[in-house]
N, C-alpha and C positions, 0 to 999 in steps of 0.2 A: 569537589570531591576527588580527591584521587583514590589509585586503582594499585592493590598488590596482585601481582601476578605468579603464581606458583608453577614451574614447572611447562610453560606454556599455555597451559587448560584452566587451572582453576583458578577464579578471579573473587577481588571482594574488594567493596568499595572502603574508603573510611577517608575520613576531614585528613584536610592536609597536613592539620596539625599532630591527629593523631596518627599517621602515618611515618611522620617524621621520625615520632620516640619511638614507633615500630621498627623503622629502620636503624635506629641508634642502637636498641636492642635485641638485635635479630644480629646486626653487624658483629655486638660485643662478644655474644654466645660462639657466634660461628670462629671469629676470632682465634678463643681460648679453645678451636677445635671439639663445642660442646653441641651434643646436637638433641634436640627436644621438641617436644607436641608445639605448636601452636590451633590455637582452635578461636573460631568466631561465629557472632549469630549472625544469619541474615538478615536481609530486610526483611521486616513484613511483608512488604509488600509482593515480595517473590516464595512469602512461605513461612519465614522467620527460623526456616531451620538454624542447624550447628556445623560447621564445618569445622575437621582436622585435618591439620597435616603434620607429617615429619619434615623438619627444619635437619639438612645435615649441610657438609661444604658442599657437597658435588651437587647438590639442588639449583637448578635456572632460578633464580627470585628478580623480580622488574619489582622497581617501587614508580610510578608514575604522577606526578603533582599537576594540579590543576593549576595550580600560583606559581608566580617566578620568584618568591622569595623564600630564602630559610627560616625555619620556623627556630622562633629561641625555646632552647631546651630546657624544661621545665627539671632539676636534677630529683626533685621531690617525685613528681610522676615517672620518671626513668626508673628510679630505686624500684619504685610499686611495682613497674611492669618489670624488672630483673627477679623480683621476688618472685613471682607467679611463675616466668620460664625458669626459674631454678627450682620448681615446686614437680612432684609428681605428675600431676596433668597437664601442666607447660606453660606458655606462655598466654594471658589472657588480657583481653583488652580490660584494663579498670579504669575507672570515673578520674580523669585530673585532679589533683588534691593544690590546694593553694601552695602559691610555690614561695620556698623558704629562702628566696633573696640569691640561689646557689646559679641562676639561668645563664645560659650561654649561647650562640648564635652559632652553631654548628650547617654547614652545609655548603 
């Protein structure tokens, strides 16, 4: 499991994998100077709340991996999760969709 770190304080875990396309897309947004919600559930086990924050460039973000390898980038799951940060409520983590042959080894 790795760890995103916002700001210094607030933390949330997610698979390395999915942390990766998080970081692919969190990178691309802030890039194009675009800044927006990102929001996640917790664990259970800690509560299962909802967590948001604002994503701008001047934010601390640590992305933290548990593995030494890059994860290949699913470009079918990237779209999803670009779609959702470029939606009103922001960016949300959605279920990997089978990937369309487009992957690449980014990291």
């Amino acid at each position: 499991m790795g760890k995103f770190i916002y700001e210094g304080g607030i933390r949330a875990e997610f698979d390395d994998r999915a942390l990766s396309h998080l970081q692919v897309a969190i990178g691309t947004k802030l890039r194009r100077n675009e800044p927006f919600y990102f929001t996640w559930h917790g664990d259970v086990s800690t509560g299962g709340g909802r967590t948001t924050v604002w994503v701008h460039a001047a934010a601390s973000l640590v992305f933290t991996y548990y593995g030494g390898r890059p994860a290949k980038i699913n470009r079918t799951w990237l779209e999803a999760l670009m779609r959702t940060a470029n939606s009103p409520v922001g960016l949300q983590v959605v279920p990997e969709p089978p990937d369309d042959g487009g992957s690449e080894v980014l990291g």
